[in-house]
C-alpha positions in Angstrom: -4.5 38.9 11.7 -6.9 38.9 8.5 -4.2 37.5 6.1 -3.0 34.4 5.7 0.7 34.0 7.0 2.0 33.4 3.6 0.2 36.5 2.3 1.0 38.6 4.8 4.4 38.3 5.4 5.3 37.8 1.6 8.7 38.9 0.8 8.5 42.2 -0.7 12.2 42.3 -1.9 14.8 39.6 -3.4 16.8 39.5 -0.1 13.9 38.3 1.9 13.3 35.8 -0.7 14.8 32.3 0.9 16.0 29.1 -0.6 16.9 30.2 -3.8 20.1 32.6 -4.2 21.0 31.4 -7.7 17.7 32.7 -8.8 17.8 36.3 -7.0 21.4 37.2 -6.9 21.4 36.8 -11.2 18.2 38.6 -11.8 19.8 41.6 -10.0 22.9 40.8 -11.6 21.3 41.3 -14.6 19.0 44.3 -13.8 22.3 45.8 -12.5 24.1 45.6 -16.1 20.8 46.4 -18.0 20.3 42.9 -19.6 17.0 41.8 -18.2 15.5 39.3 -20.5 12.6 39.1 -22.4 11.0 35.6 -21.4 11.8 33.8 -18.2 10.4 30.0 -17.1 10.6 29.6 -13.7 10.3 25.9 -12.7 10.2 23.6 -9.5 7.9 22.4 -6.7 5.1 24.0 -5.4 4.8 27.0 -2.9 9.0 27.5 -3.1 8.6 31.0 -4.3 8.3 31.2 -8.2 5.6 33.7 -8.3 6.8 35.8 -5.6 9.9 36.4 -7.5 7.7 37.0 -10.5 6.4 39.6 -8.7 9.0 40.9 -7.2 10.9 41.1 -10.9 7.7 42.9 -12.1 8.3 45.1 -9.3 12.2 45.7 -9.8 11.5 46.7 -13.3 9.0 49.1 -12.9 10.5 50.8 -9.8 10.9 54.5 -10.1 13.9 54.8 -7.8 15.3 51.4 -7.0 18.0 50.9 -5.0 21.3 48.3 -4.5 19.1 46.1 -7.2 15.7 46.3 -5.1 12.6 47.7 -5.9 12.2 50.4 -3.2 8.1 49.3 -2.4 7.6 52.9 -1.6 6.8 54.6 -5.3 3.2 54.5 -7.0 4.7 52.1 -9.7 5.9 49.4 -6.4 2.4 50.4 -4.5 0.5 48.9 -7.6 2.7 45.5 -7.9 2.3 45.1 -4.1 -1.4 45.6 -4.1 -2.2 43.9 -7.4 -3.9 46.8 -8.5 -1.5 47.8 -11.6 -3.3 47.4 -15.0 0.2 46.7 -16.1 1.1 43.1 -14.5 -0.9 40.5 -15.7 -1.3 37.2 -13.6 -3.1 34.9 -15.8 -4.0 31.5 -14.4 -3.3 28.7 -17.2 -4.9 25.9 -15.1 -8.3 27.7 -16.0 -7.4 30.1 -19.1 -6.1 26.7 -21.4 -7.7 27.5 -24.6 -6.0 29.8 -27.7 -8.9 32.3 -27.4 -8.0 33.3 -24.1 -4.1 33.1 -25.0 -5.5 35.9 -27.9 -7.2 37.9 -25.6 -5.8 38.2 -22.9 -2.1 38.0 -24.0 -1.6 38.4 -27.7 -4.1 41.4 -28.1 -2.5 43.1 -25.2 0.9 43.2 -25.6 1.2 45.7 -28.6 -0.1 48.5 -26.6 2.1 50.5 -24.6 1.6 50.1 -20.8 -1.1 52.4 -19.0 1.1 53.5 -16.4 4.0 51.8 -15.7 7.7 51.3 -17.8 6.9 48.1 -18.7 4.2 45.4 -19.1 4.9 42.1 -17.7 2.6 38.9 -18.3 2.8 36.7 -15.5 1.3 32.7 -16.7 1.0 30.3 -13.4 1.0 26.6 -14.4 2.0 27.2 -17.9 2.3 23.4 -18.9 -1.8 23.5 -18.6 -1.7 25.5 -22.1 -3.4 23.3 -24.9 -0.7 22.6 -27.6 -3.2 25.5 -30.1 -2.5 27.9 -27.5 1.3 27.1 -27.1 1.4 27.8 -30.6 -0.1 31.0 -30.5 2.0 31.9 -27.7 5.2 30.8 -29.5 5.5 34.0 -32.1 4.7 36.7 -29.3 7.4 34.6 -26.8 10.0 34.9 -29.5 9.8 38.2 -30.4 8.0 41.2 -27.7 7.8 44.3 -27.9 10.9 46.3 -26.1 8.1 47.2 -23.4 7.2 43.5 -22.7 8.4 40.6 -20.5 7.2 37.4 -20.0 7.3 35.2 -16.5 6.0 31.4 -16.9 5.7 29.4 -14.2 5.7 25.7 -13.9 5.7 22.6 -11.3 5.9 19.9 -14.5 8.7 21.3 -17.1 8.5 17.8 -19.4 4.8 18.8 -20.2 6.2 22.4 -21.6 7.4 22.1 -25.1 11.1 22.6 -26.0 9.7 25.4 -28.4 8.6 27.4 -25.3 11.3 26.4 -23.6 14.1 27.7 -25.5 13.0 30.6 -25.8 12.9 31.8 -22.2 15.7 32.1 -19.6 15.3 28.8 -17.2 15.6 29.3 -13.6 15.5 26.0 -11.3 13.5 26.5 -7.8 15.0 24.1 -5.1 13.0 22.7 -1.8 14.2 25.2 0.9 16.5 23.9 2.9 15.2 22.6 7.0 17.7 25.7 8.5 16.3 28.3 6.4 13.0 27.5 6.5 13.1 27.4 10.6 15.0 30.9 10.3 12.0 32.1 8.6 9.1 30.5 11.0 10.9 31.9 14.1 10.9 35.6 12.2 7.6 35.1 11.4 6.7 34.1 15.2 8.5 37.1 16.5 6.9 39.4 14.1 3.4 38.1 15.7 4.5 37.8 19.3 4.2 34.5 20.0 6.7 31.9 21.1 6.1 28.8 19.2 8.5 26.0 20.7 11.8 24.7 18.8 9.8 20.7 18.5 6.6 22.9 16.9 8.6 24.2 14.0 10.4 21.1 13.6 7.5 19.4 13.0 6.1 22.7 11.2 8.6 22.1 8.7 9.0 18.4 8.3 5.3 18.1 7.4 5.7 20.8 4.6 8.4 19.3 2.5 10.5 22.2 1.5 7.4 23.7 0.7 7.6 27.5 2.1 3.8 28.1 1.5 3.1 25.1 3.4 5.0 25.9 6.3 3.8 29.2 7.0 0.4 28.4 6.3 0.6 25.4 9.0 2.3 28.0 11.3 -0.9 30.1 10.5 -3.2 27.7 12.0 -1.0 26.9 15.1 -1.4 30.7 15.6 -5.3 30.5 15.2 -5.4 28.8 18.5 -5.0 32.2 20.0 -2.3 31.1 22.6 0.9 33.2 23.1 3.1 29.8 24.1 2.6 27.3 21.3 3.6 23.7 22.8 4.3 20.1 21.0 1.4 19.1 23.7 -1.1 22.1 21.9 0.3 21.7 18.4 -1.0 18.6 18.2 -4.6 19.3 18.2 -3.3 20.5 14.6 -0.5 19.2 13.5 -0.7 16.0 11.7 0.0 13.0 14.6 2.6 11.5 13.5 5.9 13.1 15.6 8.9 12.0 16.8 7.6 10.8 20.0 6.1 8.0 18.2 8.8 6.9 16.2 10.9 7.1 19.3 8.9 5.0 20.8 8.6 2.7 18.1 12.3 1.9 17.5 13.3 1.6 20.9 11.1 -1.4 21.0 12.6 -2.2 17.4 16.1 -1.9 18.8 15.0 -3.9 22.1 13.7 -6.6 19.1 10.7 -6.6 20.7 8.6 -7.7 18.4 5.1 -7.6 20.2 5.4 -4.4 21.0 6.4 -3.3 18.0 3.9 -4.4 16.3 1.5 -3.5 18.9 2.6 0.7 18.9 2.0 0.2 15.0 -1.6 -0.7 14.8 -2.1 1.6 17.9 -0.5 4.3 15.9 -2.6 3.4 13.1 -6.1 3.4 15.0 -5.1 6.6 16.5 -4.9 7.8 12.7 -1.4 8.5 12.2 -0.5 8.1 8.5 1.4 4.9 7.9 3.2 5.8 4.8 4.6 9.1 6.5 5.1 7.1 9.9 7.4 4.7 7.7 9.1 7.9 6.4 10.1 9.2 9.8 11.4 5.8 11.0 13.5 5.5 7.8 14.6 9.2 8.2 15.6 8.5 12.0 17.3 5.5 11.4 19.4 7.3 9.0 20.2 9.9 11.6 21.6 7.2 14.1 23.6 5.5 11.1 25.5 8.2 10.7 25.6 9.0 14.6 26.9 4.8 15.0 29.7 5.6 12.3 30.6 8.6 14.1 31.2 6.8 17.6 32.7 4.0 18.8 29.9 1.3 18.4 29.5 -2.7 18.0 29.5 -3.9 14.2 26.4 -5.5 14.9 24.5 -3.0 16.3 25.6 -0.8 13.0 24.5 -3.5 10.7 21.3 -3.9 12.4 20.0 -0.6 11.4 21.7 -0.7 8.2 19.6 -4.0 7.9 16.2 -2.2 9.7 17.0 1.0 6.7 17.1 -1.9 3.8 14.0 -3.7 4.8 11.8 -0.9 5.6 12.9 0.9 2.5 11.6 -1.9 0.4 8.3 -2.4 2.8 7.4 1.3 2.2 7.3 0.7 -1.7 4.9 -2.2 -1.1 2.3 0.0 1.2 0.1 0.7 -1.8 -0.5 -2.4 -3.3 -1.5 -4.7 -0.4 -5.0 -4.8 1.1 -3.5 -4.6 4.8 -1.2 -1.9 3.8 0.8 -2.4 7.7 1.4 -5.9 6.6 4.4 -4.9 4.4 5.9 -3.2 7.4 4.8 -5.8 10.3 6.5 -8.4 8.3 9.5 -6.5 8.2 9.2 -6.4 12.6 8.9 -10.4 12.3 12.3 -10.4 10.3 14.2 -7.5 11.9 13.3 -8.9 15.3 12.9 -12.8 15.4 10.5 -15.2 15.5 7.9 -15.1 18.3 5.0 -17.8 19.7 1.6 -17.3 19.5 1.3 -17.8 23.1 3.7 -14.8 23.6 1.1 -12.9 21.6 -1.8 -14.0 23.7 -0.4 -13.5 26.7 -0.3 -9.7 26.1 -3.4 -9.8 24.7 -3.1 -8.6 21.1 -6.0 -9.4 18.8 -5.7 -7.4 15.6 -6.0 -9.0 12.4 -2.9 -8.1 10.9 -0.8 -9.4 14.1 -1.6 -12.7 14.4 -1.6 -12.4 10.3 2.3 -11.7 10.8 2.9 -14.3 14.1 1.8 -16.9 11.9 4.4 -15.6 8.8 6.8 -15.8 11.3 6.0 -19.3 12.5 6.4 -20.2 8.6 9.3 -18.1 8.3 11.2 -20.5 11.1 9.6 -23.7 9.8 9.8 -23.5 6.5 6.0 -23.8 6.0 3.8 -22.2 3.4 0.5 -20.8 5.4 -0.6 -18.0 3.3 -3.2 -20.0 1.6 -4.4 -21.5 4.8 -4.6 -18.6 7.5 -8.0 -16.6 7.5 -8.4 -12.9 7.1 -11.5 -12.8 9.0 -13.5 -14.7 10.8 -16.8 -16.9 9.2 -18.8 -15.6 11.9 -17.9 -12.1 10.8 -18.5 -12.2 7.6 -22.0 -14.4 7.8 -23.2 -11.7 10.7 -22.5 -8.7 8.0 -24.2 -10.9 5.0 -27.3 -9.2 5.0 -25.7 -6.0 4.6 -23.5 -7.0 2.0 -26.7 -8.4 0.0 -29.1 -5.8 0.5 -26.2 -3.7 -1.4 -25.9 -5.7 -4.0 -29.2 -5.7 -5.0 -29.0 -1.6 -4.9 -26.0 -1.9 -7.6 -26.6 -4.8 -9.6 -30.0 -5.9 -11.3 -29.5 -9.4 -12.4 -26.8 -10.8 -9.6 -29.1 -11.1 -6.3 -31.4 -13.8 -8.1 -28.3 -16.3 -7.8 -27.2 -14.4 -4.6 -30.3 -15.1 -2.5 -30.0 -18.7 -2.4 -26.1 -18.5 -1.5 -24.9 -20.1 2.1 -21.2 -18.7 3.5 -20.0 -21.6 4.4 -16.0 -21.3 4.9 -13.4 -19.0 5.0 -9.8 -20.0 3.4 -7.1 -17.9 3.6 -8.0 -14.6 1.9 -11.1 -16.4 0.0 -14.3 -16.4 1.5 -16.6 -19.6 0.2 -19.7 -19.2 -0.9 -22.2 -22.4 -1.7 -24.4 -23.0 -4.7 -27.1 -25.9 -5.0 -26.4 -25.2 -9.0 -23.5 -25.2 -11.1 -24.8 -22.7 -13.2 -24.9 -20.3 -10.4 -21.5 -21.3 -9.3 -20.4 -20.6 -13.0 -22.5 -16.8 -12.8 -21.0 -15.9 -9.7 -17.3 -17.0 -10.5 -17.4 -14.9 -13.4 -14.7 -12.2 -13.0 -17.5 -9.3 -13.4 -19.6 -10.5 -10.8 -17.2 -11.8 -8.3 -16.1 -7.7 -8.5 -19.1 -6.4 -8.0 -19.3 -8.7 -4.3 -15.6 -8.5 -3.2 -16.8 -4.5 -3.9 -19.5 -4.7 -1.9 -17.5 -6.9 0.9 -14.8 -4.3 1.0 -17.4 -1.6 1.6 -19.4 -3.2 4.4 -16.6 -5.1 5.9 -13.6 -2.6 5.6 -10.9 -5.1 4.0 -10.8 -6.6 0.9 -11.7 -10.3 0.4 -11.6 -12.6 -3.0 -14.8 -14.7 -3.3 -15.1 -18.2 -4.6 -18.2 -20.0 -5.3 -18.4 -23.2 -4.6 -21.5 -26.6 -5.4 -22.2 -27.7 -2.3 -24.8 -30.2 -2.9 -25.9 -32.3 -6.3 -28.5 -30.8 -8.5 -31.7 -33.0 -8.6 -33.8 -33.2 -11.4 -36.8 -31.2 -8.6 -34.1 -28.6 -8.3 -32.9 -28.4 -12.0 -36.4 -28.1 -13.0 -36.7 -25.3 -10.0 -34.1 -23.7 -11.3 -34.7 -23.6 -14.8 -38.5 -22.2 -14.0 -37.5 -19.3 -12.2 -35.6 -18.1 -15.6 -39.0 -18.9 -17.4 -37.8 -21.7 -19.6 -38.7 -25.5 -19.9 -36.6 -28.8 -19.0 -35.7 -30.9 -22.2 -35.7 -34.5 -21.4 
């Protein structure tokens, strides 16, 4: 197959069109009583069919014998929509046409002239909100008032950045997400079509990774098909499909519902090293546990285990918000684990032999948690070894990005590592005072970051007294004398 699924199999008449009824059923309502308007905005997410119904009006109106309110896609005037190749439909691109002098070229200009061929002459603007405010202007007289042979079709993902000017004067028409149902319905025809049997788990998964977005969707189902295999599988899918799946999460909360917090906490940062992406993984956990909410209201189940995952729903709502902002994004969620499940001992930890960072991060939380103690200042991020074995390396870069900083740098000595600060020891106060300066310490906690894959504060530190050798020393090496 040359053509990408969503190209290929592009609906070619309003009721192949899926997801959005209210938009096709009162275009043809309209074409049917002769009242097609003169300007319509289509609006909505991406890839949920705005400019194939563009199209396929552009077609419906130029249609030489159309019938039951469809364009027949047999006549020359539906050959030429379909193949792009009408002189009459123009698709202009306002992501990369923005300024008025294209709006006057390519639009104004044009639309006093009668079509070449066709009955009518339709303009056809992708990403309209992209127009500069001079070109929305220009725009604004033609909009208002086209000639009898003209019709304009904007399109938009981000209405607010359209003006109300633009907007009332153009028929509104609100895509929708397409529905889960539909969008399988439309997969499995798609499959059929191509002869291959793609497995009921695929196209779930085809479709929860694209979001309601129809473009998506096929175009995943496109690259399932480009393995060349006649039987697609979960098993083969997943050499493309994103790996995140419902096996995981299954796994996942039966150890959550178990209140097994090790393991919990152990499939996550497995799940995480395996590169599975933690804010989505967080979103199918959250979408599952809704699923058995509503199953545990439907049946005869125990209070408490319905307000446990009413209480695992709450929690991991508000953990996903905080993803974003923390340095260990997993931390958010791994605390959550500590509460949902209980308290656990270190010694519970090291007996199955899990050493990440982050866990023993969130054991000790949890030992604060049930004592009442405050260790967040106190527990390391890393080890000193660590970061005085990756020192070189995080000098030798900062002298490649900062001129003036490795003079005070190169006489430094990592000597501690508190909580999430890492120490750093000065013979001078006036180095201590350089280093400590908010522009510098960026600059290293940068270049940490970079070498050691986490984010770490510095502090500098005066480990020892200045002398008046040393002052003298230091005060050389910046070419000045010492006053006495």
């Amino acid at each position: 197959m040359s053509l990408a699924l969503y190209r290929a199999y592009r609906p070619q008449k309003f009721e192949d069109l899926i997801g959005q009824p209210h938009v096709s059923t009162t275009i043809q309502n309209q074409f049917e009583m002769g009242r097609i308007a003169h300007a319509y905005l289509f609006t909505g997410p991406r890839g949920v069919g705005k400019t194939t119904t563009a199209r396929l009006l552009a077609k419906l109106v130029n249609c030489e014998k159309p019938k039951h309110n469809e364009p027949c896609n047999t006549c020359a005037a539906c050959e030429q929509v379909t193949s792009g190749s009408s002189l009459d439909i123009y698709e202009i691109d306002a992501a990369s046409n923005t300024d008025v002098e294209n709006v006057r070229e390519n639009i104004i200009k044009s639309v006093r002239f009668a079509p070449n061929q066709l009955k009518m002459k339709v303009f056809i603007i992708d990403e309209v909100h992209m127009l500069s405010t001079s070109a929305f202007n220009a725009l604004l007289k033609t909009l208002e008032e086209p000639p009898a042979h003209v019709i304009f079709i904007l399109a938009t993902t981000e209405i607010h950045k359209v003006p109300e000017t633009i907007i009332s004067r153009c028929q509104r028409f609100d895509f929708k997400r397409i529905q889960k149902e539909e969008m399988i319905k439309r997969l499995k025809e798609i499959a059929k079509s191509e002869e291959v049997k793609v497995d009921d788990e695929v196209l779930d998964q085809v479709v929860r990774h694209s979001a309601g977005c129809a473009r998506d969707a096929e175009s995943l189902l496109g690259q399932l098909m480009a393995l060349g295999e006649k039987h697609i599988t979960i098993e083969l899918a997943s050499l493309v499909l994103p790996a995140t799946t419902t096996v995981l999460v299954d796994t996942f909360l039966n150890h959550l519902f178990e209140k097994d917090t090790q393991a919990c906490i152990s499939d996550l940062n497995t799940f995480i090293e395996q590169g599975v992406d933690l804010r989505m993984f967080v979103e199918d956990v959250i979408s599952n546990l809704r699923d058995r909410l509503f199953d545990q209201l439907s049946k005869s189940v125990s209070e408490s285990d319905i307000s446990f995952t009413r209480q695992a729903l709450t929690s991991l709502l508000e953990a996903k918000t905080k993803i974003r902002s923390e340095h260990l994004p997993q931390l958010p969620i791994e605390l959550t684990i500590v509460e949902l499940c209980g308290s656990v001992s270190k010694k519970d930890f090291n007996e199955q032999g899990v050493d990440s960072v982050s866990t023993i991060l969130s054991l000790r939380v949890s030992e604060a948690i049930s004592t009442d103690e405050t260790v967040f200042d106190t527990i390391p991020v890393i080890s000193l070894d660590e970061v005085r074995a990756k020192w070189p390396q995080v000098f030798e870069q900062i002298k490649e990005c900062n001129a003036s900083l490795p003079l005070f740098m190169q006489s430094c000595e990592v000597c501690g590592v508190t909580g999430e600060h890492v120490e750093l020891g000065f013979a001078y106060d006036l180095y201590v005072q350089t280093v400590n300066k908010d522009k510098n310490r960026q600059v290293i906690e940068d270049v940490l970051e970079k070498v050691i894959g986490r984010r770490i504060k510095v502090k500098a530190i005066q480990t020892k007294h200045e002398n008046e050798e040393d002052l003298q020393k230091l005060v050389s090496e910046f070419g000045g004398t010492l006053m006495t």
